[in-house]
C-alpha positions in Angstrom: 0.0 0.0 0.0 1.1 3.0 -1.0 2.2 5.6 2.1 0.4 9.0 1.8 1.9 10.2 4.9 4.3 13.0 4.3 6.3 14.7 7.3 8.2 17.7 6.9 10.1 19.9 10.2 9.4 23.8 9.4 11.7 25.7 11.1 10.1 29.9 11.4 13.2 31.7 11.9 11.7 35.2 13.8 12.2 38.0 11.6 10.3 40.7 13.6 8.7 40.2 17.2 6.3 37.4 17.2 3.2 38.1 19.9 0.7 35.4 20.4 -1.0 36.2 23.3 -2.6 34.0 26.3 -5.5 36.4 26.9 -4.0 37.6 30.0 -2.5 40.6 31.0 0.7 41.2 33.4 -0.7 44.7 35.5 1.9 46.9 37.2 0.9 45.4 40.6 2.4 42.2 39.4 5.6 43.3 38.2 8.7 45.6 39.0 10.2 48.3 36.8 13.9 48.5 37.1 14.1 52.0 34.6 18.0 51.9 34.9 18.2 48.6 33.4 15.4 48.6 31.4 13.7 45.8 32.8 10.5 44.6 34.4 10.8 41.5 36.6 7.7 39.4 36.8 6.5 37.9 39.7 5.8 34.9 41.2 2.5 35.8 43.1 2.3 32.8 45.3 6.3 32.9 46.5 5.7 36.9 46.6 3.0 36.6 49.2 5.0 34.0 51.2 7.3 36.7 51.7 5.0 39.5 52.3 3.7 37.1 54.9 6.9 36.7 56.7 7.4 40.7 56.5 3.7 40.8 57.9 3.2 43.2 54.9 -0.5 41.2 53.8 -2.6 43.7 54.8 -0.7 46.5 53.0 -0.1 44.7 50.1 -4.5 44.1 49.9 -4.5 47.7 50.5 -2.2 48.7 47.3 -4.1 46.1 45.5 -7.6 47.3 45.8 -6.3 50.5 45.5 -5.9 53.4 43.1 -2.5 53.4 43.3 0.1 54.3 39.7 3.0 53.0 41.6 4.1 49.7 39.8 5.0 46.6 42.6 8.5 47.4 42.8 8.4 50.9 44.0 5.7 49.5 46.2 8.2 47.5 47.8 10.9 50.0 47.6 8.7 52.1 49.9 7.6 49.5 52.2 11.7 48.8 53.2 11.9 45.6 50.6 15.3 45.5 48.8 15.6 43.8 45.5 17.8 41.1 47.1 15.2 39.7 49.5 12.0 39.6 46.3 15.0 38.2 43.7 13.8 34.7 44.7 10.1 36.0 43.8 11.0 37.1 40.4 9.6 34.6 37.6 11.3 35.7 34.6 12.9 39.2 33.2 11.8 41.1 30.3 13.9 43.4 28.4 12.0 46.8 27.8 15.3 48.7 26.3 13.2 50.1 23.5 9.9 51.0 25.0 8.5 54.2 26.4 7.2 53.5 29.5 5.5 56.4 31.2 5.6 55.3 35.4 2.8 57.0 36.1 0.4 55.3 33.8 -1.5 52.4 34.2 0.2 49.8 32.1 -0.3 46.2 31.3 1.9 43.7 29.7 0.0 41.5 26.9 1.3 38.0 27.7 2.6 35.5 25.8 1.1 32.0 25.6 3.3 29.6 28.0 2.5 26.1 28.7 2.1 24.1 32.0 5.7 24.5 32.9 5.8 28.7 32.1 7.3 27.9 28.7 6.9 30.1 25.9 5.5 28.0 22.8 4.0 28.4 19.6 0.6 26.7 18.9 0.5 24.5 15.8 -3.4 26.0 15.6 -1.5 29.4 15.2 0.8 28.4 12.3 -1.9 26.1 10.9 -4.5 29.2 10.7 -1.5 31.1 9.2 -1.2 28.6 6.5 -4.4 28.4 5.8 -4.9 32.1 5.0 -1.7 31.6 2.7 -3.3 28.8 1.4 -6.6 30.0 0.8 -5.2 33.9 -1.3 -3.2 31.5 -3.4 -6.1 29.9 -4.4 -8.2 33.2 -4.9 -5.9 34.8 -6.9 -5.0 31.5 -9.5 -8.6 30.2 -9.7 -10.8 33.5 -9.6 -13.6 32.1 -11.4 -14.4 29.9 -8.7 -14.9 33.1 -6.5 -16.4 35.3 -9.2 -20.2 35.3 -7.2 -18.9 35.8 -3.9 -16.8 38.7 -5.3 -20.1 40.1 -6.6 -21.7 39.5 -3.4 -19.3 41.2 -1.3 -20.0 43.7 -3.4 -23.8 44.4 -3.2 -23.3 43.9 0.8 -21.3 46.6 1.1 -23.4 48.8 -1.5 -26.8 48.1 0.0 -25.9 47.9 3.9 -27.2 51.0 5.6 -26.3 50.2 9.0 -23.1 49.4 10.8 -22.8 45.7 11.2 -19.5 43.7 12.3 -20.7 40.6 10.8 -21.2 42.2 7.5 -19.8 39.7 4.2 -19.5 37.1 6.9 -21.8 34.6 5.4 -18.8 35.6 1.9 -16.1 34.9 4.3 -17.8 31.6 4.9 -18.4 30.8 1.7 -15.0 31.2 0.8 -13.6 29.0 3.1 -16.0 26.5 2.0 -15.3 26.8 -1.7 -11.8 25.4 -1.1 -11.4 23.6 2.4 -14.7 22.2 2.7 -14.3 19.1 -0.2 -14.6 16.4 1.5 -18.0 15.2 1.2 -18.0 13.4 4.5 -21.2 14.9 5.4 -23.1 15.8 2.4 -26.5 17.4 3.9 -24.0 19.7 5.7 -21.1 20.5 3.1 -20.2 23.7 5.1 -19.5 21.5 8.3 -16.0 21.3 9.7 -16.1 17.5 8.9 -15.7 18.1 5.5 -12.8 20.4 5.6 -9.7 19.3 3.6 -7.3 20.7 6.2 -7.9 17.3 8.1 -5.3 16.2 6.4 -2.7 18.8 7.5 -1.3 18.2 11.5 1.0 20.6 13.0 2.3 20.0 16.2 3.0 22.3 18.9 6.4 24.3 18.9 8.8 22.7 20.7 9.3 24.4 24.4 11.2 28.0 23.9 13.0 30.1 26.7 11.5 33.1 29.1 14.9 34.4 27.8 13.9 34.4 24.1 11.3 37.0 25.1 11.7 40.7 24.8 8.9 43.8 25.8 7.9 45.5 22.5 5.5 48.4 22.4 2.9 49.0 20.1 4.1 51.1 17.2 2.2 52.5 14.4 4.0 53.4 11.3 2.5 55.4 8.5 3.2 55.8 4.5 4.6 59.7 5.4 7.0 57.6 7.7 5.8 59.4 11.0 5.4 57.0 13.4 3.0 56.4 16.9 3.4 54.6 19.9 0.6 53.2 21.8 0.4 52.5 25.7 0.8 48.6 24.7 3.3 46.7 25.8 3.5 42.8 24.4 5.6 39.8 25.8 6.8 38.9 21.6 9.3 36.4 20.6 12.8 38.2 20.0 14.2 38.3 16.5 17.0 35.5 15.7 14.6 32.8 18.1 13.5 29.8 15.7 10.2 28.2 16.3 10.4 24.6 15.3 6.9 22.4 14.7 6.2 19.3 12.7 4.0 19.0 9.9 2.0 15.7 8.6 0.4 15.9 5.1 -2.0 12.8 4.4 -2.3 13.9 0.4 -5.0 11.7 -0.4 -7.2 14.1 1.8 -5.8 17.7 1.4 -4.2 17.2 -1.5 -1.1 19.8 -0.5 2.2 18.9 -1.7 5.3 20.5 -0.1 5.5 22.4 -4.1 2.5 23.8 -3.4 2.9 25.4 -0.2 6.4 27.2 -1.0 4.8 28.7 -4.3 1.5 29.4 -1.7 4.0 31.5 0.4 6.1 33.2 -2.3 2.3 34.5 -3.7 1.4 35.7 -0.4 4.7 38.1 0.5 4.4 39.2 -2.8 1.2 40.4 -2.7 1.7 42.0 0.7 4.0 43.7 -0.6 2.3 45.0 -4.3 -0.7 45.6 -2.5 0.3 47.0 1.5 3.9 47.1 2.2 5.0 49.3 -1.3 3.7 52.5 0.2 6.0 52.7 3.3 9.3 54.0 3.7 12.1 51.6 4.0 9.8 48.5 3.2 11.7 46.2 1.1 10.3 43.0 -1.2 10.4 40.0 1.3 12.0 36.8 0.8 10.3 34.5 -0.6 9.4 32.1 2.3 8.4 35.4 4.4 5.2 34.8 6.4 3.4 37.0 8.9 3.0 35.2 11.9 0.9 35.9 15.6 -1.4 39.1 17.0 -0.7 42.6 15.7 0.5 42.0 12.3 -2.3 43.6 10.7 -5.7 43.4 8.7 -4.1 42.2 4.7 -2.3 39.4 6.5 -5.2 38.2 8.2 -7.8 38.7 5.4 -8.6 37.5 1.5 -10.0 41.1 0.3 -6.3 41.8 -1.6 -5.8 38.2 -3.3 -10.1 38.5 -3.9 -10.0 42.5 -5.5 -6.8 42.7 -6.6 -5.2 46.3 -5.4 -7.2 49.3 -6.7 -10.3 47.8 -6.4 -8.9 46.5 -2.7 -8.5 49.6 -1.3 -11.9 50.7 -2.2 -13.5 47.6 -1.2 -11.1 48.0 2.7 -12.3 51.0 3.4 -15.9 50.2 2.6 -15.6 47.4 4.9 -13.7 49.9 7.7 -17.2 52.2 7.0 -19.3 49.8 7.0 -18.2 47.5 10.3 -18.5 50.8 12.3 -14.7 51.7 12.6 -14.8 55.4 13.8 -14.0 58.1 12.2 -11.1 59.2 14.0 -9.5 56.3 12.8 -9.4 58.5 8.8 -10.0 55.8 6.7 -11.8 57.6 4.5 -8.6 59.3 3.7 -7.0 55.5 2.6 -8.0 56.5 -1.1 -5.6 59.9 -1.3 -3.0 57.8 0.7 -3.1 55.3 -1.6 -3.4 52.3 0.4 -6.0 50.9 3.4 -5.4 50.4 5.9 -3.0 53.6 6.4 -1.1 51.7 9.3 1.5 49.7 9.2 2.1 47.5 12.3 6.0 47.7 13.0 7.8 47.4 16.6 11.4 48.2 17.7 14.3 45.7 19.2 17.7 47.0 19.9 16.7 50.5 18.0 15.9 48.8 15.0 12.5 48.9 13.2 10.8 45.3 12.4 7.5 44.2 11.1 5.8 42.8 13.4 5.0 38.9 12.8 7.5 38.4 10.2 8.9 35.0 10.1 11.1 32.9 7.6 10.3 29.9 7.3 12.2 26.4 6.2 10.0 23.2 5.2 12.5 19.9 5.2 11.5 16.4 4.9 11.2 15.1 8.4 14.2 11.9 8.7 
């Protein structure tokens, strides 16, 4: 019998901070600013309050906790006589924060990165497999328009006719885009758009393997735009450093996605080049990426996450994105009715800075080798 198992390593060498985020946040009552180092140390909450128990502190430390305090926990201890030697056996992990702004009198939170049981950083194989299937999926688009042509039309008309604000508006396209190429399988036939039918069944990507607390870094928010002035937002995100590679495993059963290693490379070539024809062109100092550039993780940005580009092609793109921004509800003072003039929608690129140096954020390289 022939084998239709096929198992490649893909190795995503990190390009530009990576965020995928746990859903938590770290607030500044559970962490220590150290501003002449540029660090925050993290605490461990449970050895923290064994010590604050010790120092009979509890009750001071429930007061600064309910409070309405803007002192973050290490000049809470600094004040109440605790020196950095006696909480260092507290301390979780360290984040460098060299090239944020960090105002101490705000309230900020740190956006944390997804860990596992042990308080490992790891990647998700759902993460790089819904990154791959947005690759997968524009490639598609783009080479077999025809199949699309009615949704195209339908997106269309939606955004024409709708009146009223609506976040779900062209989701039943969205759908039925996804369906035209992942849901094949005929498994369930009264229900073609159920997930049992979806081709990807036959894609499996593990888990990273564990990474490092080390191979974190702090990375604010920063919003670049196509006049190459630049914003940063009171967001700080626990992201993967560049130079850290995220290894997973991938098994292709052929016979029931019908993917071929071939495929997926010319998939991922498309997909950076169209980022870049259609988003990346207009701002300064944005080069062509490589060609097995993806966009990986939180923050990267709407073209990387969407099919409207690989569906429109660029002019008609940028109309059709900021009829969507218009008609989802997106305020006004967001001025994306000024992406036309610009030239390009939306009119933010997502970037973020390590060691002084600009990166997009989410940008990975990635290496697909036959598994031995």
């Amino acid at each position: 019998m022939k084998d239709v198992l096929e198992v490649y390593d893909l190795e995503l060498t990190v390009a530009g901070p990576v965020y995928i985020g746990s859903g938590k946040e770290i607030g500044k009552k559970e962490y220590a600013l150290s501003p002449w180092e540029k660090k925050i140390s993290v605490m461990d909450m449970a050895r923290l309050c064994q010590l604050l128990g010790q120092r009979k502190l509890i009750s001071q430390y429930e007061k600064f906790m309910l409070g309405n305090h803007r002192d973050d926990l290490g000049k809470w201890m600094e004040k109440n006589h605790i020196s950095k030697k006696e909480y260092q056996k507290c301390i979780r992990y360290q984040l460098s924060c060299q090239d944020a702004v960090i105002d101490s009198r705000s309230k900020l939170s740190v956006l944390e990165f997804v860990k596992d049981a042990y308080g490992m950083p790891y990647v998700p194989g759902s993460s790089v497999k819904g990154m791959l299937r947005t690759i997968l999926l524009a490639y598609d688009i783009a080479h077999e328009s025809e199949k699309y042509k009615e949704i195209k039309s339908s997106i269309s008309a939606s955004l024409k006719r709708n009146q009223r604000k609506n976040r779900k508006i062209c989701g039943n396209e969205s759908s039925a885009m996804e369906n035209t190429y992942y849901r094949t399988l005929n498994r369930l036939e009264k229900s073609p758009g159920h997930a049992v039918n979806d081709r990807m069944a036959g894609m499996i990507v593990s888990d990273s393997e564990p990474l490092s607390t080390e191979d974190l870094v702090l990375c604010q928010r920063t919003e670049l735009h196509t006049d190459g002035k630049e914003k940063k937002l009171n967001v700080l995100r626990e992201t993967l450093r560049p130079g850290t590679v995220i290894r997973v495993r991938i098994t292709i059963d052929s016979d029931i996605c019908g993917i071929t290693k071939e495929y997926l490379e010319q998939a991922v070539a498309f997909f950076g080049e169209m980022y870049y024809q259609c988003f990346l062109k207009k701002y300064p100092n944005m080069d062509m990426p490589a060609e097995n550039a993806v966009w990986l993780g939180g923050g990267t940005g709407f073209v990387t996450k969407t099919e409207v580009y690989p569906l429109f092609g660029k002019e008609e793109g940028l109309e059709t994105t900021v009829n969507i921004f218009k008609a989802t509800g997106v305020p006004e003072n967001h001025k994306h009715f000024a992406d036309r003039k610009q030239g390009v929608s939306p009119h933010i690129c997502k970037v973020a800075y390590y060691e002084g140096k600009q990166y997009q954020m989410g940008l990975c390289h990635a290496k697909l080798t036959k598994y031995r």
